[in-house]
ZALODREN-876080 format. One line per field, with one value per residue (C-alpha): residue number from 0; residue in three letters; x, y, z. Coordinates in nm, 4 decimals. Layout:
! residues N
num	NUM_...
residuo	ALA_...
c1	X_...
c2	Y_...
c3	Z_...
! end
This chain:
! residues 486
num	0_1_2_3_4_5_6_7_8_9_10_11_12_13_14_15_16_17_18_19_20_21_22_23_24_25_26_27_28_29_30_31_32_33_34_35_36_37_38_39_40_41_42_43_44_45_46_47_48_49_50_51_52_53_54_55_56_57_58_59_60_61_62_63_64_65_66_67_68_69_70_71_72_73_74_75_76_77_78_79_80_81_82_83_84_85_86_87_88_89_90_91_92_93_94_95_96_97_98_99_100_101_102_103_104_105_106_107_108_109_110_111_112_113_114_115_116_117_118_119_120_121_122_123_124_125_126_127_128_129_130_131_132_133_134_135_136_137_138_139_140_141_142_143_144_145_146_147_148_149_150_151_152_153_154_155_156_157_158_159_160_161_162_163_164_165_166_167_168_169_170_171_172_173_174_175_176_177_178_179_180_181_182_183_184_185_186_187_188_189_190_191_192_193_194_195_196_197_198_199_200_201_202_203_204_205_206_207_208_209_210_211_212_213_214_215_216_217_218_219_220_221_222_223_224_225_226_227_228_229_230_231_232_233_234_235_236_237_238_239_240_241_242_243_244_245_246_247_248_249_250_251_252_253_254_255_256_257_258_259_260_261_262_263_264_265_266_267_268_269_270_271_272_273_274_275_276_277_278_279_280_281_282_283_284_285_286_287_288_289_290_291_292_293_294_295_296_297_298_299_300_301_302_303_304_305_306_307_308_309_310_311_312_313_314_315_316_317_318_319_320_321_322_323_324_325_326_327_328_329_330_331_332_333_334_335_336_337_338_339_340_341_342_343_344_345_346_347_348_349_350_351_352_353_354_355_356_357_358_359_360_361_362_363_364_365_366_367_368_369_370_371_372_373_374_375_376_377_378_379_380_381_382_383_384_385_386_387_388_389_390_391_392_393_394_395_396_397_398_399_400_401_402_403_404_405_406_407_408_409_410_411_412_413_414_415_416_417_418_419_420_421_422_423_424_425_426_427_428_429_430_431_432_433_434_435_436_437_438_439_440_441_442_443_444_445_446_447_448_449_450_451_452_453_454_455_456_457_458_459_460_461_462_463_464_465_466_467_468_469_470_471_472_473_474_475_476_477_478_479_480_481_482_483_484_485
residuo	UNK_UNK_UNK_UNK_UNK_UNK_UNK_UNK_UNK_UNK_UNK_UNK_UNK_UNK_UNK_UNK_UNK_UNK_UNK_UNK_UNK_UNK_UNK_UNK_UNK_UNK_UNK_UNK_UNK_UNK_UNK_UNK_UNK_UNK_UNK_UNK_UNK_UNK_UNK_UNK_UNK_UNK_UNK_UNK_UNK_UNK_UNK_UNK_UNK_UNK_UNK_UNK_UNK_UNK_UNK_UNK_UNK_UNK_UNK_UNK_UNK_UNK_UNK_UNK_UNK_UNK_UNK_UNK_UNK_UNK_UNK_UNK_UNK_UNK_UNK_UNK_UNK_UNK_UNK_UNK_UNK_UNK_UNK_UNK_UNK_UNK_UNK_UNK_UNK_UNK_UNK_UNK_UNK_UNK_UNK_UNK_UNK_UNK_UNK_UNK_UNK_UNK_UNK_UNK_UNK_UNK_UNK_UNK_UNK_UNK_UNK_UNK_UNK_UNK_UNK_UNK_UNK_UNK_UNK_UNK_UNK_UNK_UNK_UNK_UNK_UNK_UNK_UNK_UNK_UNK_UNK_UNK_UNK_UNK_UNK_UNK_UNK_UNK_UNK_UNK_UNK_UNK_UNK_UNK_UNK_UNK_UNK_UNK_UNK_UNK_UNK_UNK_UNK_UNK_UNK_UNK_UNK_UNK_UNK_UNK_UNK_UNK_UNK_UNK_UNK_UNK_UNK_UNK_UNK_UNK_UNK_UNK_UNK_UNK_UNK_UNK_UNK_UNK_UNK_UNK_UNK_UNK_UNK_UNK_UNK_UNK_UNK_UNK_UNK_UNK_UNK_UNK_UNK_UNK_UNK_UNK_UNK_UNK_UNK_UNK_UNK_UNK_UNK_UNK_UNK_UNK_UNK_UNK_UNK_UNK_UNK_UNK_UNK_UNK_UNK_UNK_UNK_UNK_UNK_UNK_UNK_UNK_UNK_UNK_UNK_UNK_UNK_UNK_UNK_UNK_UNK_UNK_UNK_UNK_UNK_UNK_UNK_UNK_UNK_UNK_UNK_UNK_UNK_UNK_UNK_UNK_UNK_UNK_UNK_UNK_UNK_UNK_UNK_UNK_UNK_UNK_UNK_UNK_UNK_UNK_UNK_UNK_UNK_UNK_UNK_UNK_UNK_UNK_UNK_UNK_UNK_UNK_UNK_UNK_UNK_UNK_UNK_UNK_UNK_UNK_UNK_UNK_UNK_UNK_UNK_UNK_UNK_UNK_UNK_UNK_UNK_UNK_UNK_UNK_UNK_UNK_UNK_UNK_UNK_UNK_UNK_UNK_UNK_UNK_UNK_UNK_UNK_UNK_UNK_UNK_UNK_UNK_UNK_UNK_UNK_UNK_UNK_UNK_UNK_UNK_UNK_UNK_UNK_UNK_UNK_UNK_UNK_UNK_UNK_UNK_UNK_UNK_UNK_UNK_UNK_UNK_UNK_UNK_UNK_UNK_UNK_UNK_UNK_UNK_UNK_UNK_UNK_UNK_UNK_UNK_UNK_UNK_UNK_UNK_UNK_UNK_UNK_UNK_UNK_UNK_UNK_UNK_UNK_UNK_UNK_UNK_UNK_UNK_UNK_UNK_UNK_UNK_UNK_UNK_UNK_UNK_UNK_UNK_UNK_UNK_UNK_UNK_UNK_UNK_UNK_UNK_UNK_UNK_UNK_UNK_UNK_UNK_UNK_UNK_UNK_UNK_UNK_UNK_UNK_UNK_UNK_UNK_UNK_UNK_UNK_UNK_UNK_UNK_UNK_UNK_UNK_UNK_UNK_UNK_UNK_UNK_UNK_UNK_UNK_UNK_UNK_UNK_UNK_UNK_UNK_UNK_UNK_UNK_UNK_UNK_UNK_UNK_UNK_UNK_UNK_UNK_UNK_UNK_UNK_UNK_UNK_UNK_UNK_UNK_UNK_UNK_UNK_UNK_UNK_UNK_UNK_UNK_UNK_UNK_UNK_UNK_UNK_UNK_UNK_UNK_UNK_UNK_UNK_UNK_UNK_UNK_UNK_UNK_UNK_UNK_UNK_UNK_UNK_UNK_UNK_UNK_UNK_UNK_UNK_UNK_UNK_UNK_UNK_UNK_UNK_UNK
c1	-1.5121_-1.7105_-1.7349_-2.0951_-2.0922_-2.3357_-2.3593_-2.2639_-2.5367_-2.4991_-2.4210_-2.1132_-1.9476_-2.0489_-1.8725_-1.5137_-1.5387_-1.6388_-1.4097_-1.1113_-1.2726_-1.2602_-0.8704_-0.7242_-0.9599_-0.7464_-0.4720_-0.4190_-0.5513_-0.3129_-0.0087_-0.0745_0.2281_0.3480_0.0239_0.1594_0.4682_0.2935_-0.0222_-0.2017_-0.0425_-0.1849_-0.5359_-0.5417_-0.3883_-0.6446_-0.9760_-0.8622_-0.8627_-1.2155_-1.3001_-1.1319_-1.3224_-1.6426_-1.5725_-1.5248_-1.8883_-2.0090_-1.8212_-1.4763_-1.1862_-0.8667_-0.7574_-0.9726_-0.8724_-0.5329_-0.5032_-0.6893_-0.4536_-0.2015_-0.4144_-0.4886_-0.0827_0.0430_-0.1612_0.0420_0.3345_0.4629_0.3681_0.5950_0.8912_0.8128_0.8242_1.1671_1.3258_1.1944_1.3761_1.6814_1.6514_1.6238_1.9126_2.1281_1.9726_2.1017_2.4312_2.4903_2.3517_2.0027_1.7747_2.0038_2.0512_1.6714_1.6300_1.8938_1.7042_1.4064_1.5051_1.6123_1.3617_1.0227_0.8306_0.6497_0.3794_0.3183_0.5208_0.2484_0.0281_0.3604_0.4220_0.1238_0.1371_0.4619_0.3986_0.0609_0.2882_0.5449_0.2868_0.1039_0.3868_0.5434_0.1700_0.3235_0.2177_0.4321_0.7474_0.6630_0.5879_0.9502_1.1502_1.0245_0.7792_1.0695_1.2737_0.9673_0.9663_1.2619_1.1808_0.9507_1.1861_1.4184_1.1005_0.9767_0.6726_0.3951_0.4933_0.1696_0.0106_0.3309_0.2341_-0.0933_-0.0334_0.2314_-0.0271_-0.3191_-0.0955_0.0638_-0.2945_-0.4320_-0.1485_-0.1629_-0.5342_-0.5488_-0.2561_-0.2641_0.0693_-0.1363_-0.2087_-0.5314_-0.6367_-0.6408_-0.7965_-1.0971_-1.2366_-1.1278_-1.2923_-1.6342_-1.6064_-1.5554_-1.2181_-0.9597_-0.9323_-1.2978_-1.2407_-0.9823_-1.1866_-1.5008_-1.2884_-1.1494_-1.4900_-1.4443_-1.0873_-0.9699_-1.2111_-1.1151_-0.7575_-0.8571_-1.0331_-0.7123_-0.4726_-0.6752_-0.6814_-0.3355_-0.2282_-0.4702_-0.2957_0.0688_-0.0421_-0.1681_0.1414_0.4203_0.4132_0.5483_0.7599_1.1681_1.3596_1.6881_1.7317_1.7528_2.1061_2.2318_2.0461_2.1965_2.5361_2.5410_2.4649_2.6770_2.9431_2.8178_2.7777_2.8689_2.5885_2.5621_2.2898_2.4407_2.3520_1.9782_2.0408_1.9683_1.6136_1.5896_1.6892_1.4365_1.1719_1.2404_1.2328_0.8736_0.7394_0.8669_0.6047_0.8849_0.7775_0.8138_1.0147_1.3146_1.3021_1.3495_1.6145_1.7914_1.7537_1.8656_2.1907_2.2791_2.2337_2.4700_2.7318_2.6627_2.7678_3.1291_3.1343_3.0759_3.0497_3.3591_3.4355_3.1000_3.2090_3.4839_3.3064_3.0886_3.3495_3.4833_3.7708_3.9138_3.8835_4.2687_4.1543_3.9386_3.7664_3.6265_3.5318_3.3117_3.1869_3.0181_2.9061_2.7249_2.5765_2.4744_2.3151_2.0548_2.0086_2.0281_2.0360_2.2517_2.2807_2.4594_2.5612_2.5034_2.4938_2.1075_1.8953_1.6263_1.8604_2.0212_1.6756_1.5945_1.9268_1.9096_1.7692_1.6394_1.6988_1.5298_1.5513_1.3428_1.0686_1.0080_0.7540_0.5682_0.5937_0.4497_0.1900_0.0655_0.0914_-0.1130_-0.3717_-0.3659_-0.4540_-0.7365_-0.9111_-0.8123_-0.9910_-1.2934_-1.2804_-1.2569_-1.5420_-1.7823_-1.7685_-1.7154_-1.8986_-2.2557_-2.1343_-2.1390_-2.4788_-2.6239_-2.5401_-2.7204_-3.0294_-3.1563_-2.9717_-3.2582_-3.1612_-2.8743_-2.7614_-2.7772_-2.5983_-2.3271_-2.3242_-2.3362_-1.9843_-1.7924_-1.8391_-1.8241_-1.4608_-1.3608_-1.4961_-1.3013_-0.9738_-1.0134_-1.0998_-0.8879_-0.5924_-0.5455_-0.6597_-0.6485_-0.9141_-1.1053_-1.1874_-1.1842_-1.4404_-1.7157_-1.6271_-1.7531_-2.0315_-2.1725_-2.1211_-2.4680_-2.6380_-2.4928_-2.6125_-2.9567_-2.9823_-2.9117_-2.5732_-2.3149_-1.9960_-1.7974_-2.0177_-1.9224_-1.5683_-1.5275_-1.7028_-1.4492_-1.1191_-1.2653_-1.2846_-1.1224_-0.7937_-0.8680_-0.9087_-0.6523_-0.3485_-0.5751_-0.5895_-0.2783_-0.3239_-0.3684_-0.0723_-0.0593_-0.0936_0.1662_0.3557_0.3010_0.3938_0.7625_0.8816_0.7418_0.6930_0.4108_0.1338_-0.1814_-0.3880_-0.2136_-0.2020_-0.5607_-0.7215_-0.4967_-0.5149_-0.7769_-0.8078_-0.8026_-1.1090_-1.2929_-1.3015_-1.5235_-1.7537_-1.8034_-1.8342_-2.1740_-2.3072_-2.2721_-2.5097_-2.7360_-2.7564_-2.7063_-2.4624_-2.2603_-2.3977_-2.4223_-2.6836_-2.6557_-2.8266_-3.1722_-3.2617_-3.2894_-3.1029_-2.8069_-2.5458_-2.4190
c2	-3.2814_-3.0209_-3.0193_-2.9119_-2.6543_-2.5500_-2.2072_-2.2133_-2.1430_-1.8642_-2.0831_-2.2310_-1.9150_-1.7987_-2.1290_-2.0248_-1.6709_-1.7475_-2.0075_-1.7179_-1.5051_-1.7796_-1.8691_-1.5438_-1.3975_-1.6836_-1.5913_-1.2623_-1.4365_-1.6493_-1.5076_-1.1455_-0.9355_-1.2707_-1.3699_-1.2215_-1.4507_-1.7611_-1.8121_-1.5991_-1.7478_-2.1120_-1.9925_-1.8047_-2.1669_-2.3773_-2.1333_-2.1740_-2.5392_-2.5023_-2.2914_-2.5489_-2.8529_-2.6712_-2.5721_-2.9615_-3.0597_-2.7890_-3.0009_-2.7585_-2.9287_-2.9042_-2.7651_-2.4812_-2.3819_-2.4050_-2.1434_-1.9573_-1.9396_-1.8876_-1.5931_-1.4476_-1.4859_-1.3205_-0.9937_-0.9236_-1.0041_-0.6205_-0.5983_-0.8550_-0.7192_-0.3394_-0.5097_-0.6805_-0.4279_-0.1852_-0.3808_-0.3377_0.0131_0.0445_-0.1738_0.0381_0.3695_0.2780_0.1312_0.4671_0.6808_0.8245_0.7295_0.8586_1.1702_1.2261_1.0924_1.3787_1.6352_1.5219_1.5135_1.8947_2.0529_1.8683_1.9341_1.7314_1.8952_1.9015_1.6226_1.4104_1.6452_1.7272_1.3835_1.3409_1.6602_1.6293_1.2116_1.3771_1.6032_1.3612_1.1367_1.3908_1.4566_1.1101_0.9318_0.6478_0.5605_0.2403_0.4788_0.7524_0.5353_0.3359_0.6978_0.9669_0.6893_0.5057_0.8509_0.9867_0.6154_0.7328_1.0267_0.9486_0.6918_0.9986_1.2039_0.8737_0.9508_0.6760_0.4836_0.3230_0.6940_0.8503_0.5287_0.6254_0.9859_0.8390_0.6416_0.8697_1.1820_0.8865_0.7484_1.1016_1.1886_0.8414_0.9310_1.2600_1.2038_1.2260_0.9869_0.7052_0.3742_0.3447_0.7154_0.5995_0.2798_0.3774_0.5882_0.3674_0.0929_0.3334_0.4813_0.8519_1.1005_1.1262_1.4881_1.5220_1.2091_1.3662_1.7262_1.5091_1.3055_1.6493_1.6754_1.3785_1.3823_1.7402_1.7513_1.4014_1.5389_1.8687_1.6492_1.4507_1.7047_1.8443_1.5152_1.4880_1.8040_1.7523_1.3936_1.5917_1.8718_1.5472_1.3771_1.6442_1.6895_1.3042_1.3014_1.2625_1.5417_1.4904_1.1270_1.3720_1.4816_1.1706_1.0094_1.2627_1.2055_0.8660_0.9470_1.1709_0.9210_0.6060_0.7967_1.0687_1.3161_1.6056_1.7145_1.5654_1.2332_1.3506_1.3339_1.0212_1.0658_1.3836_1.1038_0.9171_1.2076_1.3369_0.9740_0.9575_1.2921_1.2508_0.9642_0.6807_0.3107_0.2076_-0.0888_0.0466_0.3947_0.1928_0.0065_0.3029_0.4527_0.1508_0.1339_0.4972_0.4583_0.1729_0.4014_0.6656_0.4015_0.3310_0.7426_0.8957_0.5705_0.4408_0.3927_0.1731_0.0131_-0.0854_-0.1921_-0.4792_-0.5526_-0.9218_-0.8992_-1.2190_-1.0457_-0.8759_-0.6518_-0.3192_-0.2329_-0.6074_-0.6245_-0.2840_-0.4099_-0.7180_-0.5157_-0.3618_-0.6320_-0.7997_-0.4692_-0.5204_-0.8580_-0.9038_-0.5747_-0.4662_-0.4906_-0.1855_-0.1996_0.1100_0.1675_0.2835_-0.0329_0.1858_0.3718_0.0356_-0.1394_0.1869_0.2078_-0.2012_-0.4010_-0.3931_-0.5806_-0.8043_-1.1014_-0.8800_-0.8486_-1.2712_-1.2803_-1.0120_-1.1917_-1.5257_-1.3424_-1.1682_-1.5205_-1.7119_-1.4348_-1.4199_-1.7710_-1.7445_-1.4747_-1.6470_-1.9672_-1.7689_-1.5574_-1.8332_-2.0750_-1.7705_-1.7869_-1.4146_-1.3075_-1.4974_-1.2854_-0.9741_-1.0338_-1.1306_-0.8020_-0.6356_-0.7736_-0.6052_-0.2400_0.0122_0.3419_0.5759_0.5472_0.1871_0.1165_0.3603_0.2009_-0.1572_-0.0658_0.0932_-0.2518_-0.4746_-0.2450_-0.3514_-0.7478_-0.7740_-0.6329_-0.8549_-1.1838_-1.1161_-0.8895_-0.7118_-0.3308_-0.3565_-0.6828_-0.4635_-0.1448_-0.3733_-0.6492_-0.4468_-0.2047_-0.4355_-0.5374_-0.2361_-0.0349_-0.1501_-0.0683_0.3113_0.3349_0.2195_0.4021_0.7719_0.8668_0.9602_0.7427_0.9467_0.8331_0.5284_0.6218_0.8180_0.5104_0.2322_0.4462_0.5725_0.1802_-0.0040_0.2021_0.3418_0.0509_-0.1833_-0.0663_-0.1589_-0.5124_-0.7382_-0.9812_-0.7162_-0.6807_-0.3331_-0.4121_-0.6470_-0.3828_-0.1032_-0.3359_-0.4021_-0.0969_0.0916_-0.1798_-0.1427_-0.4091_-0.2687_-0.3397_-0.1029_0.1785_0.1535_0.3589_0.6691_0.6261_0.8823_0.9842_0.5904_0.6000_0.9184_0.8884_0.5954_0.7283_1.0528_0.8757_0.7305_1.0503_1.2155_0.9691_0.9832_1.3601_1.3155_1.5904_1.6280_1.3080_1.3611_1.2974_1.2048_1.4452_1.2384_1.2189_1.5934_1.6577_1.9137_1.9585_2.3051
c3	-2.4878_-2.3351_-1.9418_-1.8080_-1.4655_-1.2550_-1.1059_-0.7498_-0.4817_-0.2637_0.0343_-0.1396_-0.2167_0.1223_0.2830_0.1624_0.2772_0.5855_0.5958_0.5507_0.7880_1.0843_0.9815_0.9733_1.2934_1.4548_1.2706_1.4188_1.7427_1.8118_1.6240_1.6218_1.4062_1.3383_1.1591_0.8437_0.8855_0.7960_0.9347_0.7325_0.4145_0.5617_0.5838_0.2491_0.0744_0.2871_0.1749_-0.1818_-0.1127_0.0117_-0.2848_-0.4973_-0.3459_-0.4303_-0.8243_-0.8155_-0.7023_-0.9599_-1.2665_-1.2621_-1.3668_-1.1872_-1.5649_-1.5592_-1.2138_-1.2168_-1.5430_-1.3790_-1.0719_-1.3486_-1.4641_-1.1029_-1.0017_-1.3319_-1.2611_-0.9467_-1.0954_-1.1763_-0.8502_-0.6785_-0.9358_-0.7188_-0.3728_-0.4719_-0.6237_-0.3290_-0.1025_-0.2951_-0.3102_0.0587_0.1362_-0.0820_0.0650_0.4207_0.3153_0.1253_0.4022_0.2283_0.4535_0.7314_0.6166_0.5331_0.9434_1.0759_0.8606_0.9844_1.3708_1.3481_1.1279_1.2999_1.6300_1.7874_1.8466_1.4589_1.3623_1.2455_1.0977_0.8778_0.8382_0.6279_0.4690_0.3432_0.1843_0.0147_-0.1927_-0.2635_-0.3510_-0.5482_-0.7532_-0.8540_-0.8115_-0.6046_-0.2571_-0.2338_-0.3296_-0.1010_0.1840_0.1163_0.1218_0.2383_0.5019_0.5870_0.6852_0.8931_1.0690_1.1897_1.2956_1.5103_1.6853_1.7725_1.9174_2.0902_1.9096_1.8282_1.5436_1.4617_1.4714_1.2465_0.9507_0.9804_0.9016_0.6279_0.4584_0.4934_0.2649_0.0804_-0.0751_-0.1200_-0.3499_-0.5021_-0.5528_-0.6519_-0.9076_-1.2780_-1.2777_-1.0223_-1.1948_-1.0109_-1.0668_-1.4596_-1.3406_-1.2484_-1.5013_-1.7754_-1.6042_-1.5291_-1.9102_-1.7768_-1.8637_-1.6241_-1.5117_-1.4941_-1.2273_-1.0461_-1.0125_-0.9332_-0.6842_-0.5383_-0.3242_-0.0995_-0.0862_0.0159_0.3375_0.4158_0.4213_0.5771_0.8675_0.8724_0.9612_1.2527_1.3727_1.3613_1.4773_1.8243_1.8471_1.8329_2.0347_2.3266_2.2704_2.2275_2.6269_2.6053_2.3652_2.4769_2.3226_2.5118_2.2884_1.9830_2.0041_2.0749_1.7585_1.5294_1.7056_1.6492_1.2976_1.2089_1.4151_1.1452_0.8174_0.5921_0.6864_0.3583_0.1434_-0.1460_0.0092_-0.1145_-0.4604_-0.5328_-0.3965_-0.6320_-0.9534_-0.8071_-0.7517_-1.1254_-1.3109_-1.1525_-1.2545_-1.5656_-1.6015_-1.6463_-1.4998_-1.1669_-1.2358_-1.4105_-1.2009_-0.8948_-0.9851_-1.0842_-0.7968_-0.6200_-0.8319_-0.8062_-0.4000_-0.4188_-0.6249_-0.3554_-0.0728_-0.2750_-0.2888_0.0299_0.2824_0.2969_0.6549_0.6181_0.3669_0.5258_0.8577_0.6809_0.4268_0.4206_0.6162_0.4102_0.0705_-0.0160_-0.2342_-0.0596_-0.3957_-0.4327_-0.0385_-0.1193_-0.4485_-0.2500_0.0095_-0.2410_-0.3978_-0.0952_0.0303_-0.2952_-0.1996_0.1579_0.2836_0.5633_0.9228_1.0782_1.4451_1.7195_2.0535_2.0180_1.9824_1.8186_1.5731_1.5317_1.3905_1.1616_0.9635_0.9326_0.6813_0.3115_0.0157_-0.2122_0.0931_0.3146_0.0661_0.0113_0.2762_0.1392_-0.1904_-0.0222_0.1404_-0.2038_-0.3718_-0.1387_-0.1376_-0.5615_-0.5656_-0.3320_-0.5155_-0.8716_-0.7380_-0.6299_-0.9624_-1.1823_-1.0537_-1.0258_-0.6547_-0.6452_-0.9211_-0.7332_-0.4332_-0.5912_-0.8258_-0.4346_-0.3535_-0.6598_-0.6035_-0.2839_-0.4027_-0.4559_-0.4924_-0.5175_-0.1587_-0.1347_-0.4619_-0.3828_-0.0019_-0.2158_-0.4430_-0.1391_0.0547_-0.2247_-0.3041_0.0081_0.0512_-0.3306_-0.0969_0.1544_-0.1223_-0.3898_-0.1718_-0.4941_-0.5396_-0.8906_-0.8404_-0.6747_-0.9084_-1.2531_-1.0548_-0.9335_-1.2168_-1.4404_-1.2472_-1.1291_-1.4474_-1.5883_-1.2924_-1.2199_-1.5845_-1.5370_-1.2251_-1.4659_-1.2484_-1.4478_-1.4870_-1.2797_-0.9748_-1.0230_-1.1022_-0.7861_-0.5611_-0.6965_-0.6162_-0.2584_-0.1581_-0.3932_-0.3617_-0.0546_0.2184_0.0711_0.2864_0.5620_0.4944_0.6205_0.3240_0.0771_-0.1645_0.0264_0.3429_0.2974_0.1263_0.4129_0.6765_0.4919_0.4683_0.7110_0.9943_1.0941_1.1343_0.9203_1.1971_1.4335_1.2195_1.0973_1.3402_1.2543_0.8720_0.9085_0.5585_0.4355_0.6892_0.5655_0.2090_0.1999_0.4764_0.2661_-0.0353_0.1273_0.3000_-0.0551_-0.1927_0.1278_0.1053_-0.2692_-0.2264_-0.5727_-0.7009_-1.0969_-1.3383_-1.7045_-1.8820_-2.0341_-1.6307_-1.6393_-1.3163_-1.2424_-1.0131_-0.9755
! end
């Protein structure tokens, strides 16, 4: 039997949007950090429900719709498998003294007057070089987190300068999932992306760093430099402190640049920080051991085990060191993995009863021009971020839809390529729903919203992206429109 639809009206695929926007504006309202811890999820499950109500009075069947939150779920599932075993990894790292180690380094070799300019600098090679921004935000982040705790340095400021070099290595990377993405997706070659992307995103970085070394240079006359030695006391008093301790961020660092999957290379890296902890951490060991367990070697073994899965909790006499060499492991990470659920379904629902689809062709028809098509991707990037909460939603969606119309329009694909990965990659760690949002905010611990206005190059990229159009500064041509870019 075939079922009949109708195409929704613009009104009813406004009415769950808004819908979100009213919930999670209260949300954040009402809850604030803790909006992510619930709330958020509510209003995301509620808007589908809305969404769901409507595909109904359009002849959807509940059939149709829930495959299709099948469909929408199963994309972020490699995803979810990164978050979990992410949190494993860092419950291992701080059991087996990584992370602390990377924090001592950190506290002796950085100033704070350039502290966060370095900060960034330093996650936009790492990033560069394994093309992972969730991995370099969850080491190398996590350590600089730390840091910053020791200088009594702004931590919202220090994320922001963590995910701004994070997403421009992520970007700018050969090895980034999103950097092959987006030219696949816009039908262009992907080092002819990446040098075409190099125009927007070196200045924005350039523009970044002076920002950031002016905020250190404000701040540095703040910032408490007598807690420093007592931080690196009290870490040399907990752990094993030694370069060697490093290694297993080198295993890491070398499984990524040799172009092996995320998945597996984590996991490693997880397991060869929890043989580190039963090599070199044995008075730590021996502090969370089960005191009821007769045997030392099985005591360690579980503290192991439960440092994958539950993390740790180590005590100090420093509150703040105390919360920084704490936590981790897959249990950490299940809130994060509600949050990207929830959103998943929203956007599926949306998706699959061309809710989002009569969104975007609204959009299409009032763009005339270069400058208002490019303006029309970046912000239809970003409304697929905030809708579906899934970056890879957002370049393949208006990929697909705006492909025809770059075409028409005689700019070459790598226009278009360039546009989706400045907003579609760019402004999702912005976004507390967002699969990295959510991410961001778990390892690092920082509420997206706070860091926001010091992601400077997340901020830049797009905004260049649309004064290059307006000035049609390095916009390219395909060749039958008989206009060259030198």
């Amino acid at each position: 039997m075939t079922v009949t639809t109708k195409r929704p009206s613009y009104l009813q695929a406004l009415i769950p949007l808004l819908a979100l926007i009213a919930m999670l504006s209260s949300s954040v309202f009402l809850f604030g950090e803790d909006s992510s811890y619930g709330p958020n999820q509510i209003a995301l499950l509620i808007a589908a429900a809305i969404a769901t109500v409507i595909a109904f009075a359009n002849g959807y069947r509940w059939e149709a719709i829930e495959k299709g939150i099948t469909d929408g779920i199963s994309v972020a599932l490699g995803a979810i498998l990164i978050i979990l075993m992410v949190g494993a990894l860092i419950g291992t790292w701080l059991l087996a003294g990584i992370v602390p180690t990377m924090i001592y380094y950190g506290l002796e070799l950085l100033s704070p007057s350039w502290f966060y300019a370095a900060a960034c600098i330093i996650c936009a090679i790492v990033a560069l070089s394994i093309g992972s921004s969730w991995t370099t935000a969850a080491t190398i982040g996590v350590a600089l987190i730390g840091v910053a705790t020791g200088m009594e340095l702004s931590l919202p400021i220090t994320a922001g300068a963590v995910v701004s070099g994070a997403y421009f290595g992520d970007k700018m990377s050969p090895l980034s999932d999103t950097t092959n993405l987006a030219p696949a997706v816009s039908g262009t070659e992907l080092f002819a992306h990446i040098r075409y992307m190099s125009w927007t995103a070196f200045p924005a970085l350039g523009i970044s760093i002076v920002l950031f070394l002016i905020l250190g240079w404000s701040s540095s006359s703040s910032a408490n430099l007598d807690s420093l030695d007592a931080m690196q006391s009290e870490l040399r008093n907990l752990f094993n402190i030694s370069p060697v301790m490093l290694i297993p961020l080198a295993v890491l660092f070398v499984l990524a640049v040799a172009k092996k999957p995320a998945l597996p290379s984590i996991l490693i890296g997880a397991l060869v920080g929890g043989l580190w902890a039963l090599l070199f951490q044995q008075d730590v060991l021996a502090t969370l051991a089960n005191a009821d367990r007769t045997s030392a070697i099985v005591a360690a073994f579980e503290t192991v085990w439960l440092a994958l899965a539950s993390g740790v909790q180590i005590a100090s006499d420093n509150a703040d060191l105390e919360s920084l060499i704490s936590g981790g492991g897959m249990e950490s990470m299940i809130n994060t993995v509600w949050l990207i659920i929830s959103a998943m379904t929203f956007g599926a629902v949306m998706e699959t009863t061309g809710l989002l689809q009569k969104l975007i062709r609204g959009i299409l028809k009032v763009v005339k021009g270069t400058t208002s098509l490019v303006t029309a991707t970046v912000f239809t990037c970003f409304g697929a971020n905030v809708l579906t909460a899934d970056q890879y939603m957002a370049i393949v969606l208006p990929g697909r839809m705006f492909r025809e119309a770059y075409a028409e329009a005689g700019l070459d694909p790598r226009v278009l390529s360039r546009t989706l990965e400045s907003s579609g990659t760019i402004t999702s760690a912005l976004i507390p729903w967002n699969t990295c949002g959510a991410y961001m905010f778990s390892v690092l611990g920082v509420y997206p919203l706070h860091y926001a206005p010091f992601a400077f190059f997340l901020l830049l990229v797009p905004m260049l992206t649309i004064l290059y159009a307006y000035t049609n500064f390095k916009i390219l041509r395909l060749p039958e429109k008989n206009m060259t870019v030198a």
